[in-house]
C-alpha positions as CSV (number, residue, x, y, z in Angstrom):
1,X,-13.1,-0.6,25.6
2,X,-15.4,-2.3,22.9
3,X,-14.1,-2.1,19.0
4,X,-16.3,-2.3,16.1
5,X,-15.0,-4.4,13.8
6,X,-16.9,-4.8,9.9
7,X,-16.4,-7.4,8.2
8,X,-16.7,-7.7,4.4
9,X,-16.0,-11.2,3.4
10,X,-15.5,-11.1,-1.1
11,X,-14.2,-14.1,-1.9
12,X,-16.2,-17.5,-1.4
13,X,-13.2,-20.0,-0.6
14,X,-12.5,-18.1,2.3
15,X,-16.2,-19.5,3.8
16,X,-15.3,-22.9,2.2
17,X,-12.0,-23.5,4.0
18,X,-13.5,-21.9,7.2
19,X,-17.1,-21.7,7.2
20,X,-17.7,-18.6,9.2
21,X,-14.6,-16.7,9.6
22,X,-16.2,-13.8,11.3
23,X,-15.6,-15.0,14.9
24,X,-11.9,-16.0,14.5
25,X,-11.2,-12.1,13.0
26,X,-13.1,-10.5,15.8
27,X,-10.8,-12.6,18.3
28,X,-8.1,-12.1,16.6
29,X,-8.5,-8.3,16.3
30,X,-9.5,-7.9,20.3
31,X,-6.1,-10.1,21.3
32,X,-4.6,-7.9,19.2
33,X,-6.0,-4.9,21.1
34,X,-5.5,-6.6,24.2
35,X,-1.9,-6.6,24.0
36,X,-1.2,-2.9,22.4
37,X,0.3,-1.1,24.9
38,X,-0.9,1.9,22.2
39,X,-4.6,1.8,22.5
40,X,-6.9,5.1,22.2
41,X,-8.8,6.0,24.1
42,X,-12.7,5.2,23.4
43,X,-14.4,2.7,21.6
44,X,-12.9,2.5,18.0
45,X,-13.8,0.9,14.6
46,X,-11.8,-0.8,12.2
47,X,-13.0,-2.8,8.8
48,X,-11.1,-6.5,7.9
49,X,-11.6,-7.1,4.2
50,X,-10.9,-11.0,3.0
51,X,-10.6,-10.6,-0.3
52,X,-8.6,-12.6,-3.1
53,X,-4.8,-12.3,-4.7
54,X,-6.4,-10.5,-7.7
55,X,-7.9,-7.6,-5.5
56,X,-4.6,-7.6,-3.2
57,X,-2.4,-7.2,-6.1
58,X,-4.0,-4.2,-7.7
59,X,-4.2,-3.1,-3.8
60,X,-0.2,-3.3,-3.4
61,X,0.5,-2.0,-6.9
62,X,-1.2,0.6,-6.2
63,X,-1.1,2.1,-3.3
64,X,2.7,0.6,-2.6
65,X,4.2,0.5,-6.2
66,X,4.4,-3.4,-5.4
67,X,3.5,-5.3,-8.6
68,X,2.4,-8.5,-6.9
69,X,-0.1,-9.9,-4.6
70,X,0.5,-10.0,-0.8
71,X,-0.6,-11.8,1.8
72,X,-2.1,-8.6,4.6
73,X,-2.0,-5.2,3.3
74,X,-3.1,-2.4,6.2
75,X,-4.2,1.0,5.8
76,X,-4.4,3.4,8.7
77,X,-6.7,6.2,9.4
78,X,-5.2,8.2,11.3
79,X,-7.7,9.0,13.3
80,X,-7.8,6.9,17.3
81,X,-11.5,6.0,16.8
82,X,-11.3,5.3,13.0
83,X,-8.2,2.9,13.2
84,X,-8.6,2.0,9.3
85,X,-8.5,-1.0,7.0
86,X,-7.3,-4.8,6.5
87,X,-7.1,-6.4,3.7
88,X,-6.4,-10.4,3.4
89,X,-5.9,-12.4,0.1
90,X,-7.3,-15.8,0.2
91,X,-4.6,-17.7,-1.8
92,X,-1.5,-16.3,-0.9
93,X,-2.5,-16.5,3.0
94,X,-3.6,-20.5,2.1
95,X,-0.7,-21.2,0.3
96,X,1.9,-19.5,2.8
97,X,-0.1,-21.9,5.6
98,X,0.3,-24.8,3.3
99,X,4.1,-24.4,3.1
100,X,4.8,-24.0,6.7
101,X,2.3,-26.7,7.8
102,X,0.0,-24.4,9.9
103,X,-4.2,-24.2,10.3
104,X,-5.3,-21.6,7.7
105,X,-7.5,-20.6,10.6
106,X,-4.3,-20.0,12.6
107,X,-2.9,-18.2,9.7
108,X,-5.5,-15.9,9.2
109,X,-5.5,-14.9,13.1
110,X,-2.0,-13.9,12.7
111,X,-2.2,-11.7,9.5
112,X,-5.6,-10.6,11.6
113,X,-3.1,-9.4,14.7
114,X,-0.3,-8.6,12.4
115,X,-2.8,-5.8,9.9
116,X,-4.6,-4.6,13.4
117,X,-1.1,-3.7,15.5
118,X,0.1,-2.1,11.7
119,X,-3.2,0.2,12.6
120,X,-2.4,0.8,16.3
121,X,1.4,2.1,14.1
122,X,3.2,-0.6,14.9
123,X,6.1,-1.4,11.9
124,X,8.8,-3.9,11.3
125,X,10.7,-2.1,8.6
126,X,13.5,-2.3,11.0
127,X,15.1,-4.3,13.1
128,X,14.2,-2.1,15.7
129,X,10.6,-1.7,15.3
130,X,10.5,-5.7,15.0
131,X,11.7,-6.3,18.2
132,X,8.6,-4.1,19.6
133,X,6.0,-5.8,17.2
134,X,6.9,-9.3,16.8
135,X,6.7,-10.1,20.9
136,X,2.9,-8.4,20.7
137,X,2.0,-10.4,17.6
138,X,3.3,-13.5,19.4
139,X,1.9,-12.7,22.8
140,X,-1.6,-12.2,21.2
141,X,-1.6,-15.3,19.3
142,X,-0.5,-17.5,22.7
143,X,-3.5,-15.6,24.0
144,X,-5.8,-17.5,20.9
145,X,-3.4,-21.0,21.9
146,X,-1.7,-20.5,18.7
147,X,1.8,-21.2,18.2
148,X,4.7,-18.5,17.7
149,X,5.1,-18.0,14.0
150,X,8.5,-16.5,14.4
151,X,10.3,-19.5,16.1
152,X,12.8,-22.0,13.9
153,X,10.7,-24.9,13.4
154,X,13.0,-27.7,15.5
């Protein structure tokens, strides 16, 4: 299986922190993929959007009735080849990196994994559905030698 993956980048610092993001999304998104145990069948697309807190604000107000930025917002197609959109705000996602001492690059692969198994229908709205997520988002970034994001720091 081969995914297309477009990638729109909107918001300069994201090339000044990282240069050329474009190859750490696409890994991210096909560890992601890797790891699904939900895949469909075919070769699907999907579109990663780095944007900035402005544009991920008016995205949550509007389309969740959140008045506030966000750090990943994901928005499913419905459809197994089209598997939808991820959007990525450049300062909340630096700043939550910041605070717990990670990479931004490492950061951004997360959110990456996190948005694409949100489009696959994965959830963690319950304590349930995070015990089935959180394992794949962690499995996936071991896969890119990144740290598990979910365990107490020691």
């Amino acid at each position: 299986m081969s995914v297309r993956i477009g990638i729109r980048i909107d918001h300069r610092p994201w090339r000044t922190a990282l240069g050329d993001p474009r190859p750490l999304v696409r890994r991210a998104v096909r560890a992601a993929l890797k790891v699904a145990p939900r895949m469909p069948a075919g070769d699907p697309e999907m579109a990663i959007l780095l944007g900035d807190d402005a544009l991920l604000h008016q995205l949550n107000r509007d389309y969740r009735g959140q008045d506030k930025p966000t750090n990943v917002l994901s928005f499913a197609a419905g459809d197994p080849l089209l598997l939808g959109d991820v959007a990525i705000a450049y300062e909340t996602t630096a700043a939550e990196a910041a605070a717990a001492g990670k990479p931004l690059a490492d950061h951004l692969s997360h959110l990456v994994v996190h948005g694409t198994l949100h489009l696959l229908g994965f959830d963690h709205e319950t304590t349930e559905d995070a015990a089935e997520m959180e394992p794949l988002e962690v499995q996936a970034l071991a896969a890119l030698g990144i740290a598990d994001p979910y365990r107490e720091a020691a």
